[in-house]
C-alpha positions as CSV (number, residue, x, y, z in Angstrom):
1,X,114.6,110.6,101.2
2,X,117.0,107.5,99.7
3,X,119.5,107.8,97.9
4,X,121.0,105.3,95.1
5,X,123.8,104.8,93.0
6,X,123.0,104.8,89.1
7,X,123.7,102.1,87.7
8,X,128.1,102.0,87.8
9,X,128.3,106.2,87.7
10,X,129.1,106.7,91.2
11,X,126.2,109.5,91.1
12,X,123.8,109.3,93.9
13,X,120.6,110.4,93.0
14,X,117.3,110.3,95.2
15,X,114.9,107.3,94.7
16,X,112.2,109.7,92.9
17,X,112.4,111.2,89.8
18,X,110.4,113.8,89.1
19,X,109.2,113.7,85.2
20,X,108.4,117.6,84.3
21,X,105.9,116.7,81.1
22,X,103.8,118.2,83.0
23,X,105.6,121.6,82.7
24,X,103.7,123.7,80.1
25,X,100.4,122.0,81.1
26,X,101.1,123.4,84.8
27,X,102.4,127.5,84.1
28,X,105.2,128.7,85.2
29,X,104.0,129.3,88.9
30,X,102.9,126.3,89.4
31,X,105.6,124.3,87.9
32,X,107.9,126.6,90.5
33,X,105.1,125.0,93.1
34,X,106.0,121.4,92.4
35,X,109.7,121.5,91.6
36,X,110.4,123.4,95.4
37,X,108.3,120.7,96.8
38,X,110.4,117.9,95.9
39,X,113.7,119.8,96.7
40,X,111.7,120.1,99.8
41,X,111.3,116.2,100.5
42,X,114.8,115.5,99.3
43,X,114.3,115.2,95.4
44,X,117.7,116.1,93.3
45,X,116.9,114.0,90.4
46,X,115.2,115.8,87.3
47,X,113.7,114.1,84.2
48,X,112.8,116.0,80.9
49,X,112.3,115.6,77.1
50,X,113.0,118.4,74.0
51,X,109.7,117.2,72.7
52,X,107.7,118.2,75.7
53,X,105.3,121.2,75.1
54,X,108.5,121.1,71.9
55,X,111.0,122.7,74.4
56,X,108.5,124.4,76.4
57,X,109.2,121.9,79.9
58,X,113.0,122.7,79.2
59,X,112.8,125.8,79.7
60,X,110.9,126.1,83.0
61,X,112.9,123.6,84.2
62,X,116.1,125.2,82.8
63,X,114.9,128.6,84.8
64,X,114.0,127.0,88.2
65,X,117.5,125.0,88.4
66,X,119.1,128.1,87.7
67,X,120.5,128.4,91.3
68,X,120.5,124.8,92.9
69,X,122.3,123.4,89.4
70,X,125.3,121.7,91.3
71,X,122.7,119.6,93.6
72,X,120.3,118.4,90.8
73,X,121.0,115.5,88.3
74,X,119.1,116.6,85.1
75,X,118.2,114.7,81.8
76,X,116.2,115.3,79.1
77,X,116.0,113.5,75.8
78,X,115.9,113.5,71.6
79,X,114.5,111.4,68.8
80,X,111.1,113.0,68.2
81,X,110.0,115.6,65.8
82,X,110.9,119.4,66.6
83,X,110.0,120.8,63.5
84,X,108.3,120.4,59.7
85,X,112.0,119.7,58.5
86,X,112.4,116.1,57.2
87,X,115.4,116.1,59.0
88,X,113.9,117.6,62.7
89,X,114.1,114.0,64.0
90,X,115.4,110.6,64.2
91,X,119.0,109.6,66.1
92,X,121.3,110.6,63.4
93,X,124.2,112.2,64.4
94,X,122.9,115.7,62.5
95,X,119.8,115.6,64.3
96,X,121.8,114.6,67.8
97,X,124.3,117.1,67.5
98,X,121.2,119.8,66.4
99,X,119.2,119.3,69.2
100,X,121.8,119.0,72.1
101,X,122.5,122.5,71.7
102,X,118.6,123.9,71.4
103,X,118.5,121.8,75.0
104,X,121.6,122.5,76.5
105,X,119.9,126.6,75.4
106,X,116.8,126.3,77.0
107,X,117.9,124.3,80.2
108,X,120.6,126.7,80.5
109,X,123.4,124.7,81.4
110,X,126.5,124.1,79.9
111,X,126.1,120.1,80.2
112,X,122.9,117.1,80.5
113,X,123.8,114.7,83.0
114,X,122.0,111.9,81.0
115,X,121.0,112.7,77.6
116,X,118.6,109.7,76.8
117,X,117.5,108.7,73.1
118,X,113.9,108.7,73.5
119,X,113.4,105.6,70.8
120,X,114.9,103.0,68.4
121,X,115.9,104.5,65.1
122,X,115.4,101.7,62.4
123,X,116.6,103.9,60.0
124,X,120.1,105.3,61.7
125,X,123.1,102.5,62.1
126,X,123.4,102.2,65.3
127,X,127.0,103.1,65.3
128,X,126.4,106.1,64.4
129,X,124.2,107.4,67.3
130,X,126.8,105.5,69.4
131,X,129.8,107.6,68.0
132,X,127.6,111.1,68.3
133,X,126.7,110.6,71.5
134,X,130.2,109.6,72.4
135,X,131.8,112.7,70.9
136,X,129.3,114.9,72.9
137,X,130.9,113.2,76.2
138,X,133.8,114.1,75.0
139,X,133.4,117.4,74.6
140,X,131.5,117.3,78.1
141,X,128.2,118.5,76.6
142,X,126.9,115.6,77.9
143,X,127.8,113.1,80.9
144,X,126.4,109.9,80.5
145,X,124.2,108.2,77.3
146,X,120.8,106.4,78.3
147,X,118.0,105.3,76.5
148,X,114.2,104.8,76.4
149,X,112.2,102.6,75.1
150,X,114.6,99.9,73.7
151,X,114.1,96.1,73.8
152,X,116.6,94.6,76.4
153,X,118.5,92.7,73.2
154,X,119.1,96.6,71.4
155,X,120.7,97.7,74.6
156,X,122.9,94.6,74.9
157,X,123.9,95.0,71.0
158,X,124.6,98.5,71.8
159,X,126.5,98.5,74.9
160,X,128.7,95.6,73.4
161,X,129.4,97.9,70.4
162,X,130.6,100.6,72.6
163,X,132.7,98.0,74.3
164,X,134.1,96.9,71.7
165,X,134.9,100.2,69.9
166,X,135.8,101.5,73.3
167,X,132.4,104.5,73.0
168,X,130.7,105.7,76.1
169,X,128.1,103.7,77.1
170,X,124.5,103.4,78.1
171,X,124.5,104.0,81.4
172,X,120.8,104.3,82.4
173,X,117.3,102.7,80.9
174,X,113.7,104.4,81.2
175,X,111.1,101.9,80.4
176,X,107.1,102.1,80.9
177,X,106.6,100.0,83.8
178,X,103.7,99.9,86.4
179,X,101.3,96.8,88.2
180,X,99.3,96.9,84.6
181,X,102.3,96.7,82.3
182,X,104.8,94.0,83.4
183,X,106.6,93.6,80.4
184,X,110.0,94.8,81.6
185,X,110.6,92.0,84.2
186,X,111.3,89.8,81.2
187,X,114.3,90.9,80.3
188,X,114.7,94.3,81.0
189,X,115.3,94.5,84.9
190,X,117.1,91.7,85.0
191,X,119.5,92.8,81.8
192,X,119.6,96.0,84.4
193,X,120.6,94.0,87.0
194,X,123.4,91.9,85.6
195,X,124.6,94.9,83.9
196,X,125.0,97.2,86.5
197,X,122.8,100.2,84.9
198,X,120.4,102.5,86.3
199,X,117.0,101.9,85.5
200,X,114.2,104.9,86.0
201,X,110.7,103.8,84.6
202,X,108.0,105.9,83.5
203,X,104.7,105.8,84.1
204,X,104.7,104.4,87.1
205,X,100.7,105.0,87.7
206,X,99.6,104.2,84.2
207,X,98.5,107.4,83.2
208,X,96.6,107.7,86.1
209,X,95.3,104.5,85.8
210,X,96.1,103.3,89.4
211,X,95.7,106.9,91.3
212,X,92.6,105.3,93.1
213,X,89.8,107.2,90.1
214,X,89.6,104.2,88.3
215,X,87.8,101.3,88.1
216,X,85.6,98.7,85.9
217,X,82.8,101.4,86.3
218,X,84.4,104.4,87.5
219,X,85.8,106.9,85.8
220,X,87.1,110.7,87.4
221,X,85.5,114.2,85.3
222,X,88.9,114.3,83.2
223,X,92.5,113.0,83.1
224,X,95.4,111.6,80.6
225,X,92.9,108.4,80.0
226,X,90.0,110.2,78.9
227,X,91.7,112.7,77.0
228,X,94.8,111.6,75.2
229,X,94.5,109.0,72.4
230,X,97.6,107.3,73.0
231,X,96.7,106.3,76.8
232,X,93.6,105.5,75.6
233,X,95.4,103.1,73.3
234,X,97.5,101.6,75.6
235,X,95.0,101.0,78.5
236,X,92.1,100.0,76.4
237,X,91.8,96.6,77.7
238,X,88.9,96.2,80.6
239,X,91.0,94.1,82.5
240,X,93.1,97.3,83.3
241,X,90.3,98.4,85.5
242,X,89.8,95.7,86.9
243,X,93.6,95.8,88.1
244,X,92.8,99.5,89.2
245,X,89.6,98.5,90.9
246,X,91.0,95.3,92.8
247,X,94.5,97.6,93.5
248,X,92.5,100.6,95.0
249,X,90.6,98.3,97.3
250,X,94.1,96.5,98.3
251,X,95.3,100.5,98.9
252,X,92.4,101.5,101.2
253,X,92.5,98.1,102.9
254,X,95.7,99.1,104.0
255,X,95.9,102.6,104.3
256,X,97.6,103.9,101.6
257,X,97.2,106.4,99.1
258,X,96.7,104.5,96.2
259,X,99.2,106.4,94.1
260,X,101.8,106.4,96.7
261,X,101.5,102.5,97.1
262,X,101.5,102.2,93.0
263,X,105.1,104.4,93.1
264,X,106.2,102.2,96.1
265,X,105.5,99.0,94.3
266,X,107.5,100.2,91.3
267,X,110.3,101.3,93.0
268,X,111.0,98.0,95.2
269,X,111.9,96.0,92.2
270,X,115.5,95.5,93.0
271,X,116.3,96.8,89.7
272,X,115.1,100.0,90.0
273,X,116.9,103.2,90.8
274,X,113.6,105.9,91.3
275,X,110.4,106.0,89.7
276,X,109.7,109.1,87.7
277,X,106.7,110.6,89.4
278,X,104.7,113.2,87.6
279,X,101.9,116.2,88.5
280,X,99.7,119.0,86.8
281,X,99.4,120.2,90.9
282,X,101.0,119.9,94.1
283,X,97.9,117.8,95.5
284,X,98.7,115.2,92.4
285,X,102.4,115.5,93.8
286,X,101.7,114.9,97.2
287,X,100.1,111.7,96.6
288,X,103.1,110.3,95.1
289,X,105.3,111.5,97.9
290,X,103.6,109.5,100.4
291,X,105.3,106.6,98.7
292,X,108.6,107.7,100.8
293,X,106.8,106.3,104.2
294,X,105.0,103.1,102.6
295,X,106.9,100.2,104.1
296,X,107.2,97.9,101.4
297,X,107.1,94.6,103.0
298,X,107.5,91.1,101.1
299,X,103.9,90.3,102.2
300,X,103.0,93.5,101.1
301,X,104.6,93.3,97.7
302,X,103.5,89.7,97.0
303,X,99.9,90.7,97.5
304,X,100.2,93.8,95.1
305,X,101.8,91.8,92.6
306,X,99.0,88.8,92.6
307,X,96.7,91.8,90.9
308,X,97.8,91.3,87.5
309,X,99.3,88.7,85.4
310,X,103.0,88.3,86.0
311,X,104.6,87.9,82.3
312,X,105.6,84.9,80.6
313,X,109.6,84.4,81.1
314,X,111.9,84.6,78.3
315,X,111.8,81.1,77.2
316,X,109.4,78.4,77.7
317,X,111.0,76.4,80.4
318,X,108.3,77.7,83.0
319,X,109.3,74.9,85.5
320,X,112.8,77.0,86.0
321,X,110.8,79.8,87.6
322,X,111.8,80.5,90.8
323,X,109.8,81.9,92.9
């Protein structure tokens, strides 16, 4: 296993993540199965979220960190809805301070090393979510603040406010990126890069999207794509399969699993600090894992990255491209 900095922390962490959504759908045992197989391979970096299984994943994960603590790097997140209260959601700083302690309960430790807002709140100032989350590093609930799902100009307005007002801040990112959803090479990696913060995308498979069961006429018995509406949603277009189809055939041409090569793809962007890898089994998991012997050449990459449409840049001076 590597290891890498995040971001400007000085924390190493290892260059897979392991995303535990998936704890709640997996029981208990089988959770335990997963999380000792990527202490196993090397794996001390954590990733969680209040609102999965609504505190449900916490807890497991809480229980099975129980005596390695110390060595792991854990986060989990807040924004979403925990409750029928009008007020069980959001990034105020009632909410914030609310749902730190349920998490900090069911993880059962006494601090989150990254405590990520999970989305933009148009309704809360944004110096107020900054201040909360400042306070709780403070008082050394949590470590560092990092965020999800923010355009690369809300980070930048945020991070300049906390300069400015001297406020901890955003240390890490966690955007949805993967060969069919390029949108983060934009602005978002290379925001990442010039700003010397950790970046740990999701989805790195697209829902399953590029595990090797896809294609334009091929579809597995079940999975998140066939029975989730939101993935549905998101990789409704037929030219995703088409990037599966052409992707898998690029994976068995050379020799790869295709969901190793998909992680491996993901995590060579220079901006990236680990890919969050996730699994309802340990077969799912291993597949991923073979991503830690995949030698990522620049051929390699280049050919992987010909599969779909590399995004527009930033402005429409498409002669400055480089490369």
């Amino acid at each position: 296993m590597d290891y890498k900095l995040l971001g400007q922390t000085g924390v190493k962490v290892s260059s897979l993540c392991l995303g535990t959504m998936t704890f709640g759908d997996a029981d208990e045992s089988m959770s335990a199965k997963i999380f000792h197989r990527c202490r196993e391979v090397g794996i001390n970096f954590f990733d969680c979220a209040n609102v999965y299984h609504q505190g449900r994943s916490e807890q497991i994960l809480g229980a099975l960190i129980a005596n390695c603590r110390s060595e792991v790097v854990i986060t989990t997140k807040f924004y979403g809805s925990m409750g029928a209260d009008i007020n069980a959601s959001g990034a105020s700083r009632r909410h914030i301070f609310l749902e730190v302690e349920n998490s900090l309960r069911r993880l059962n430790t006494d601090f989150i090393d990254l405590y990520f807002i999970h989305h933009f709140d148009e309704d809360t100032p944004i110096h107020e979510t900054l201040r909360a989350l400042d306070d709780l590093v403070r008082q050394g609930k949590i470590l560092y603040p990092a965020v999800s799902n923010y355009a690369a100009w809300q980070i930048v307005k945020a991070n300049g406010i906390s300069e400015q007002e001297s406020l901890a801040r955003f240390e890490c990112i966690q955007p949805m990126y993967n060969l069919a959803k390029r949108q983060v090479e934009v602005e978002i990696l290379p925001m990442a890069l010039s700003e010397r913060m950790g970046v740990i995308p999701y989805s790195p498979l697209g829902g399953g999207l590029l595990s090797g069961k896809y294609g334009v006429s091929k579809r597995p018995d079940s999975g998140r794509l066939l029975e989730n509406q939101m993935y549905q949603s998101r990789y409704a277009g037929k030219h995703y399969y088409q990037i599966a189809q052409d992707f898998t055939h690029l994976a068995q041409q050379s020799g790869y699993h295709p969901a190793g090569l998909a992680v491996a793809w993901v995590g060579a962007h220079p901006a990236i600090t680990a890919p969050i890898i996730g699994a309802r089994n340990t077969d799912q998991l291993e597949g991923s894992l073979t991503s830690m012997q995949i030698n990522m050449t620049n051929d390699l990459y280049a050919s992987i990255s010909e599969l779909s449409p590399r995004p527009p840049l930033p402005t429409d001076r498409e002669d400055e491209r480089v490369g």
